[in-house]
C-alpha positions in Angstrom: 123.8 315.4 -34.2 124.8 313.6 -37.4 124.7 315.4 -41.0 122.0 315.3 -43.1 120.6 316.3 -46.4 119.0 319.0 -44.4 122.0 320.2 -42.8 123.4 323.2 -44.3 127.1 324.1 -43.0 129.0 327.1 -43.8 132.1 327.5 -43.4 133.8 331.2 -42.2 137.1 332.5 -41.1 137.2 335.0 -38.2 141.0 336.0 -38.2 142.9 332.7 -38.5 140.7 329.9 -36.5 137.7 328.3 -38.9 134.2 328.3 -37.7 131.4 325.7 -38.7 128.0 326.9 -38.4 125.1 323.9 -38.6 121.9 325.1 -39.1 118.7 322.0 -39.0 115.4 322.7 -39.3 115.1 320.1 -37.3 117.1 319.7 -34.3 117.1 323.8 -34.1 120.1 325.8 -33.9 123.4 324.1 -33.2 126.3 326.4 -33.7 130.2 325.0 -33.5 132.8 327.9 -33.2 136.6 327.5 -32.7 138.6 330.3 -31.5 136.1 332.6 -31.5 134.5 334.6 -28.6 134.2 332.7 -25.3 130.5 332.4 -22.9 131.5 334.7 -20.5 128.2 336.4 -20.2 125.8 334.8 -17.4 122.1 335.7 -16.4 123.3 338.4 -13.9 125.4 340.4 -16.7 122.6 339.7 -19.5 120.2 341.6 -17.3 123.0 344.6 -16.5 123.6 344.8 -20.4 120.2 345.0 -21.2 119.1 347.4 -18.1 122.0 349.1 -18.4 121.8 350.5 -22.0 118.1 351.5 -21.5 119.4 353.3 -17.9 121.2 355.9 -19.9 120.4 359.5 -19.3 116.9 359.1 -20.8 115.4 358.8 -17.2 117.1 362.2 -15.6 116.5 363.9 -19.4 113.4 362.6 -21.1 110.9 363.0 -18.0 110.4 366.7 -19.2 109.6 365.4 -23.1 107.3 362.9 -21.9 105.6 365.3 -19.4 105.4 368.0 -21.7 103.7 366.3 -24.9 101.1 363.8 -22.7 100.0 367.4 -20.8 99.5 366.0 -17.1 100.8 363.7 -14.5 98.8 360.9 -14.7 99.2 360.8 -18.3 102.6 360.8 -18.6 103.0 357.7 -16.2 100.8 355.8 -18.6 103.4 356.8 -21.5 106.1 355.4 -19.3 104.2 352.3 -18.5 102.8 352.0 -21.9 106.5 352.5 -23.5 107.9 349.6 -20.9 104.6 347.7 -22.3 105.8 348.2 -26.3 109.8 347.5 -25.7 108.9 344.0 -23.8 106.7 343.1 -26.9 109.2 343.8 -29.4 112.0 342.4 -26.8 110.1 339.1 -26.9 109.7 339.0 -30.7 113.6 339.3 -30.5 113.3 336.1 -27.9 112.4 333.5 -30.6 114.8 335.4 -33.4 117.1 334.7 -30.6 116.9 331.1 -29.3 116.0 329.7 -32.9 118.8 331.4 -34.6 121.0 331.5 -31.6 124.1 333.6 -33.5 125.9 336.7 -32.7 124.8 339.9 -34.4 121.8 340.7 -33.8 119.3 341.2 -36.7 122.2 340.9 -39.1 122.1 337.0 -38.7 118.2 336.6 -38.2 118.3 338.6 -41.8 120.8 336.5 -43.4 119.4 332.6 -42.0 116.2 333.5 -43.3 116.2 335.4 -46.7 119.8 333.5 -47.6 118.0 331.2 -49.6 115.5 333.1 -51.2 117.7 333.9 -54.6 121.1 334.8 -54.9 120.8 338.3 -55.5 118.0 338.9 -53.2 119.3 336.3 -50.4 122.1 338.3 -48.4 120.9 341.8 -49.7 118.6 342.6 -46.9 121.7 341.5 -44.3 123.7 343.4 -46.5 121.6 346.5 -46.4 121.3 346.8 -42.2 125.1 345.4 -41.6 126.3 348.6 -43.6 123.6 350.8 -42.4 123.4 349.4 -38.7 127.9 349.7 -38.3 127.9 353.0 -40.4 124.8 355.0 -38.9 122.6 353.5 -35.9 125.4 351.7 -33.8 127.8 354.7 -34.0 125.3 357.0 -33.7 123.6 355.5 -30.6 127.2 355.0 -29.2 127.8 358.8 -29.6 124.8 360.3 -28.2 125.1 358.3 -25.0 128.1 359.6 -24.9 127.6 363.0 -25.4 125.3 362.8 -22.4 128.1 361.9 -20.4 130.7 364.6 -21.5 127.8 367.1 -21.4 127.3 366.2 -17.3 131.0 366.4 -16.5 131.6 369.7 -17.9 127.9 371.1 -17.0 129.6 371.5 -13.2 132.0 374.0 -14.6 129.4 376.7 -15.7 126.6 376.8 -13.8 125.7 380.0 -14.7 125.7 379.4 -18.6 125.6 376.4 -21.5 128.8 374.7 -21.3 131.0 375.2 -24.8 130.4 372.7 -26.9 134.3 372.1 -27.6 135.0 370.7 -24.2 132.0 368.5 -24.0 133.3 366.7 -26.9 136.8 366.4 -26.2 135.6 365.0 -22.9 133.0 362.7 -24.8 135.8 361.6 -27.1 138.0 361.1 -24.0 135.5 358.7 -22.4 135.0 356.4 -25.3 138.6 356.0 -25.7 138.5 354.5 -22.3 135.2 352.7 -22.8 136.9 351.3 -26.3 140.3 350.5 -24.1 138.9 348.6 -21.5 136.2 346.3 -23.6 139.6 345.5 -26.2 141.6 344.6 -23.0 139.1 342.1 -21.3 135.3 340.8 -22.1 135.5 339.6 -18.1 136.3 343.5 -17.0 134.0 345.1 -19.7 130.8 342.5 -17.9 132.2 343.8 -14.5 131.9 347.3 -15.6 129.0 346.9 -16.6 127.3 345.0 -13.6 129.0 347.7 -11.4 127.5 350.4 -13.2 123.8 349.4 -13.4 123.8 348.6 -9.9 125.1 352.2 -9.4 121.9 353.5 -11.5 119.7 350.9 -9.9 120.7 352.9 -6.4 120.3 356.6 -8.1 116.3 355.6 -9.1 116.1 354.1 -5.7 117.2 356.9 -4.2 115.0 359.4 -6.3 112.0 357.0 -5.8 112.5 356.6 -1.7 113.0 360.2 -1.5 109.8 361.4 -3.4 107.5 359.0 -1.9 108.9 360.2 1.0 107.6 363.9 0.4 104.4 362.6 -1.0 103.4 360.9 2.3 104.6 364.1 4.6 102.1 366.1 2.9 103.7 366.9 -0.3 100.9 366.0 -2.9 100.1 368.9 -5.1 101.7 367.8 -7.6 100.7 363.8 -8.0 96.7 364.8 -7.2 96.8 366.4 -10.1 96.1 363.7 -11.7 95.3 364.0 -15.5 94.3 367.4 -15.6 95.2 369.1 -18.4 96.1 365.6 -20.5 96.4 366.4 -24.2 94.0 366.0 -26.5 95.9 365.7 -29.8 96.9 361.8 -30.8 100.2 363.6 -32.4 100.9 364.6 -29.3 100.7 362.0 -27.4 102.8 359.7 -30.1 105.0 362.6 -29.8 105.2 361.8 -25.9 105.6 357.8 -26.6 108.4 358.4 -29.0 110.4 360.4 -26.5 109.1 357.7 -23.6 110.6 354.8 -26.0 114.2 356.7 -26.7 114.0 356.0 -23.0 114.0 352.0 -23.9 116.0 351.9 -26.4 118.5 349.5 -26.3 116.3 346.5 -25.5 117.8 344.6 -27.7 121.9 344.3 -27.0 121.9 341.2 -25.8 120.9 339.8 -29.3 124.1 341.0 -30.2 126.2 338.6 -28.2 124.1 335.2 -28.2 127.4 333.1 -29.5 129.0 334.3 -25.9 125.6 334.2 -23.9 125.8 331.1 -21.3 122.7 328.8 -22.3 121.2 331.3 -24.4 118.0 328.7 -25.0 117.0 330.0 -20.9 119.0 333.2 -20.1 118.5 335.3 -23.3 114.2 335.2 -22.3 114.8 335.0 -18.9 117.3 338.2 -18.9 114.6 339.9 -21.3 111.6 339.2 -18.6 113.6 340.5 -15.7 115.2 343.2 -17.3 112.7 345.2 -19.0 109.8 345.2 -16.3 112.7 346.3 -14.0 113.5 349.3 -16.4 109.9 350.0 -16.5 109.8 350.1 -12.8 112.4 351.9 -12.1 111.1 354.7 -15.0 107.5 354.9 -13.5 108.9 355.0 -9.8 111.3 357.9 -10.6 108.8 359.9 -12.2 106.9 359.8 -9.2 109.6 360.8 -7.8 110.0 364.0 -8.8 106.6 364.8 -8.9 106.9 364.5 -5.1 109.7 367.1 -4.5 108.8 369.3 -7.9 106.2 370.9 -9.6 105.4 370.4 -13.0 106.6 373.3 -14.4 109.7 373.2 -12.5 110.0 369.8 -14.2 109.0 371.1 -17.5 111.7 374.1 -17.5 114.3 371.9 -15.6 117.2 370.5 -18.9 118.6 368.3 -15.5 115.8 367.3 -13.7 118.0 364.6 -11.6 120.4 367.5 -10.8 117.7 369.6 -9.7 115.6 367.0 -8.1 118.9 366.2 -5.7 119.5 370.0 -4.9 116.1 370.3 -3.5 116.1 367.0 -1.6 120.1 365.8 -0.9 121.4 369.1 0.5 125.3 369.0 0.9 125.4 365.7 -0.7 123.7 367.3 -4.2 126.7 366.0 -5.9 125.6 362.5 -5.6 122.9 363.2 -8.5 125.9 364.4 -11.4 127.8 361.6 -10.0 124.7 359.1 -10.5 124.4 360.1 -14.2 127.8 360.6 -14.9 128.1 356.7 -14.0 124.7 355.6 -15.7 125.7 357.2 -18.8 129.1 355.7 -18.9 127.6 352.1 -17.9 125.3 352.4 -21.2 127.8 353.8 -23.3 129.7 350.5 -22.0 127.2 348.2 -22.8 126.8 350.0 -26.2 130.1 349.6 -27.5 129.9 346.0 -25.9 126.9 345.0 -28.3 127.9 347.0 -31.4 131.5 345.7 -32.0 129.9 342.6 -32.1 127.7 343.5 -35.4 130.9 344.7 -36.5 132.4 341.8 -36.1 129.7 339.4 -37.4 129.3 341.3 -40.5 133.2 341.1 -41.3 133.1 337.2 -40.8 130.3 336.8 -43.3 132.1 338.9 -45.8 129.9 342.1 -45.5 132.9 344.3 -44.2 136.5 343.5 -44.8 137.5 340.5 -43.5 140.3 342.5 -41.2 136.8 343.4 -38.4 136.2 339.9 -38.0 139.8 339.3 -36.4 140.1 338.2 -32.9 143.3 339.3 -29.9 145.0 336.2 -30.3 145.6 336.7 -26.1 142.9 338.8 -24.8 139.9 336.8 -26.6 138.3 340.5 -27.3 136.7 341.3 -31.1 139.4 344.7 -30.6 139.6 345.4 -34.8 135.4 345.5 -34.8 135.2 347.5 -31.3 138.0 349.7 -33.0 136.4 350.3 -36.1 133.0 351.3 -33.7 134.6 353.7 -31.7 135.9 355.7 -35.1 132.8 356.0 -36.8 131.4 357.4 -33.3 133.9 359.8 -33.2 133.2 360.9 -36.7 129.5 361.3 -35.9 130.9 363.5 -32.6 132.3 365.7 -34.4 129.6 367.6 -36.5 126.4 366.4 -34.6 124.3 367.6 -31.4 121.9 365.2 -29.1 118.9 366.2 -30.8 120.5 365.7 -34.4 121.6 362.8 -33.6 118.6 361.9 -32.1 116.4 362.2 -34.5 118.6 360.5 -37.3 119.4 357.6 -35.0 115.3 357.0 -34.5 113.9 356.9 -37.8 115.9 354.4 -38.7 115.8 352.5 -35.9 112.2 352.3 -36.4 112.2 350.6 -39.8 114.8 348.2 -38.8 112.6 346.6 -35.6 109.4 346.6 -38.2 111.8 344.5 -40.8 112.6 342.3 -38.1 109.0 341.4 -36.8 108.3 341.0 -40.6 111.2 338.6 -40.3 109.6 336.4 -37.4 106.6 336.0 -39.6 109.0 334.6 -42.8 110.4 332.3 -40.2 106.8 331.6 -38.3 104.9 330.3 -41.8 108.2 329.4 -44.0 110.1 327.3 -41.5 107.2 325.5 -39.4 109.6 322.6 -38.8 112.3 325.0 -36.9 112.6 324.2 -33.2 111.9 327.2 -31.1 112.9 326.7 -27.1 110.6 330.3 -26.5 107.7 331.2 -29.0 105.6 334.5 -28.9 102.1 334.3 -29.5 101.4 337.1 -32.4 98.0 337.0 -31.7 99.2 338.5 -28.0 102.6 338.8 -27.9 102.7 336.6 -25.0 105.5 333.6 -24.5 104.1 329.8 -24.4 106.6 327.5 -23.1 106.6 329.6 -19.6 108.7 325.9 -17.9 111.6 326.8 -20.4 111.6 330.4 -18.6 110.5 329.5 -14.9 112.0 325.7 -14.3 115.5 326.3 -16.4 114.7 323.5 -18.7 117.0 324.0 -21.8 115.8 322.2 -25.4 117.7 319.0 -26.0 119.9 320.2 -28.7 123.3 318.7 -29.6 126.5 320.7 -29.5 128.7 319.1 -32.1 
């Protein structure tokens, strides 16, 4: 690729080693980065990141939300489906962001390639805005809550006969992501592992709950599943109120847009790992659910805080521990994956000047963004401290919600402003459904030069 009037370079400094960004409307996306993060991240691990951050707790804690707001059975699998439905949409609107702006950071660098050049004061102010508000409030807080699940299901074991104090839940949560922190500033390579480990290990748990509950339904067990949709609520604010807890569920659909610079061939893997790994989630959601309505009643479900726990002392007999063991392990895979994709926005935002400079630093041996993944872990701790699940909850996802809206506002700049920008994988806003299905299916990769 040779430099044109049209190229636009900028020049950045991430700890000592320079990095050259080229940007063509052109040619696409070609990004040049020395000493910065390496591609360590294939199809297999993009897929574990992003199934493994929507596997948290929500699918062994939110069944009883779900089931309670959409009234029945029948209804509340819809949600489930429906919510898999909306997060693949939205995941493929962050597709394109993602292969025609094919940087690190998520919708901090979809923000700042395509309002920089609308006026200086307006230009980086919208970047500006989420980078502070994404690394101060959602990241942290979404690392925290995760994380609070997991603490809360180690100590729960302790006193079963009563709530758990809330003082060792949190040391234990604060214990878990000093570990998590530790191990993703030692090594990217082990932090992927981890993670690859740990979704298979959630991947068995839902298999587990699904081949056991089919397994009741077809010896007779069917009360509860011929139901049906009796009893499905009438009220649209309920049923919204069912889809939001449904979509906490799928929340972390888009991590992987955090790490494109270290994605291998993000052009294919970033929409391929999408396609696989939401419709698995969904699967795995609907197939639990039916699940316990094989072995449990509704209103056992309904006054159940652990349905999981309870679904495996009904079903697993002496080996009942395998269910806390199962979410212990799918909470700590997303918390993982988590931390993985947030340090990164940390990072990104300190190498365009948005955070101190100090964030953007790179382990001159270990290759890992440990300042950014530092500075994450602190302001997750701070939340920790004051904050319970549903708190936290509920601050996390109204602003969550305005964020994804900006960015599908942000597709639309790009779609009408920048016709001439290559996109390898382009949504359909008419159907939110992808085009180019050979640059998915075959592997072919757009012909762009690395220079």
């Amino acid at each position: 690729m040779t430099d044109s009037s049209e190229t636009k370079a900028v020049k950045r400094r991430s700890g000592s080693p320079e990095e050259t960004e080229k940007l063509n409307p052109e040619d696409g996306a070609t990004v040049e980065v020395k000493g910065a993060l390496k591609k360590n991240v294939g199809l297999v691990s993009a897929v574990a990141l992003i199934v493994g951050t929507m596997i948290g707790s929500g699918v062994f804690i939110s069944p009883t939300g779900v089931l309670k707001y959409s009234g029945s059975v029948g209804a509340s699998l819809i949600v489930w489906a429906g919510c898999g439905i909306l997060a693949l949409l939205g995941a493929l609107t962050y597709a394109e962001l993602g292969t025609c702006v094919p940087l690190s950071g998520g919708e901090h660098a979809y923000y700042m390639f395509t309002y920089k050049n609308m006026g200086r004061n307006f230009g980086q102010l919208p970047a500006f805005l989420y980078a502070w508000v994404g690394i101060f409030i959602i990241r942290p807080v979404m690392f925290s809550v995760i994380s609070l699940s997991l603490g809360t299901y180690i100590v729960k074991p302790f006193f079963p006969d009563c709530e758990p104090p809330i003082m060792p839940i949190k040391l234990i949560t604060a214990a878990a992501m000093l570990i998590i922190t530790f191990v993703n500033c030692y090594s990217v390579k082990i932090a992927t592992q981890v993670q690859n480990v740990f979704t298979a290990a959630k991947l068995l748990a839902v298999v587990i709950i699904s081949i056991g509950g089919i397994y009741f339904i077809a010896a007779g067990n069917t009360e509860t599943i011929s139901e049906g949709f009796e009893d499905t609520a009438e009220d649209p604010s309920l049923i919204a109120l069912a889809f939001y807890n449904g979509l906490w569920a799928y929340d972390g659909w888009n991590n992987l847009n955090f790490i494109t610079e270290e994605l291998k061939d993000p052009y294919k893997n970033l929409p391929r790992a999408i396609i696989i790994g939401i419709p698995l989630t969904a699967c795995c959601y609907v197939l639990a659910n039916i699940g316990y309505f094989g072995v449990m009643s509704r209103v056992e479900i309904l006054a159940s805080p652990a349905v999981a726990v309870q679904w495996g002392e009904r079903v697993l007999g002496v080996m009942a521990w395998l269910m806390p063991m199962f979410v212990v392990m799918s909470c700590f895979g997303a918390s993982n994956g988590c931390l993985f994709a947030s340090g990164r926005l940390c990072y990104v935002a300190g190498r365009d000047g948005h955070l101190p400079k100090v964030v953007s630093y790179i382990h001159t041996t270990k290759v890992t963004p440990a300042p950014a993944l530092i500075f994450t872990l602190i302001t997750g701790i701070i939340f920790l401290i004051p904050g319970d699940i549903s708190t936290l909850i509920d601050f996390y996802g109204f602003i969550t919600w305005i964020v994804y809206g900006f960015s599908a506002l942000t597709l639309l700049v790009l779609r009408f402003g920048r016709k001439d920008l290559q996109r390898p994988y382009k949504v359909n806003i008419a159907h939110s459904h992808h085009r180019p299905h050979h640059l998915v299916l075959s592997g072919h990769s757009p012909g762009y030069q690395r220079t």
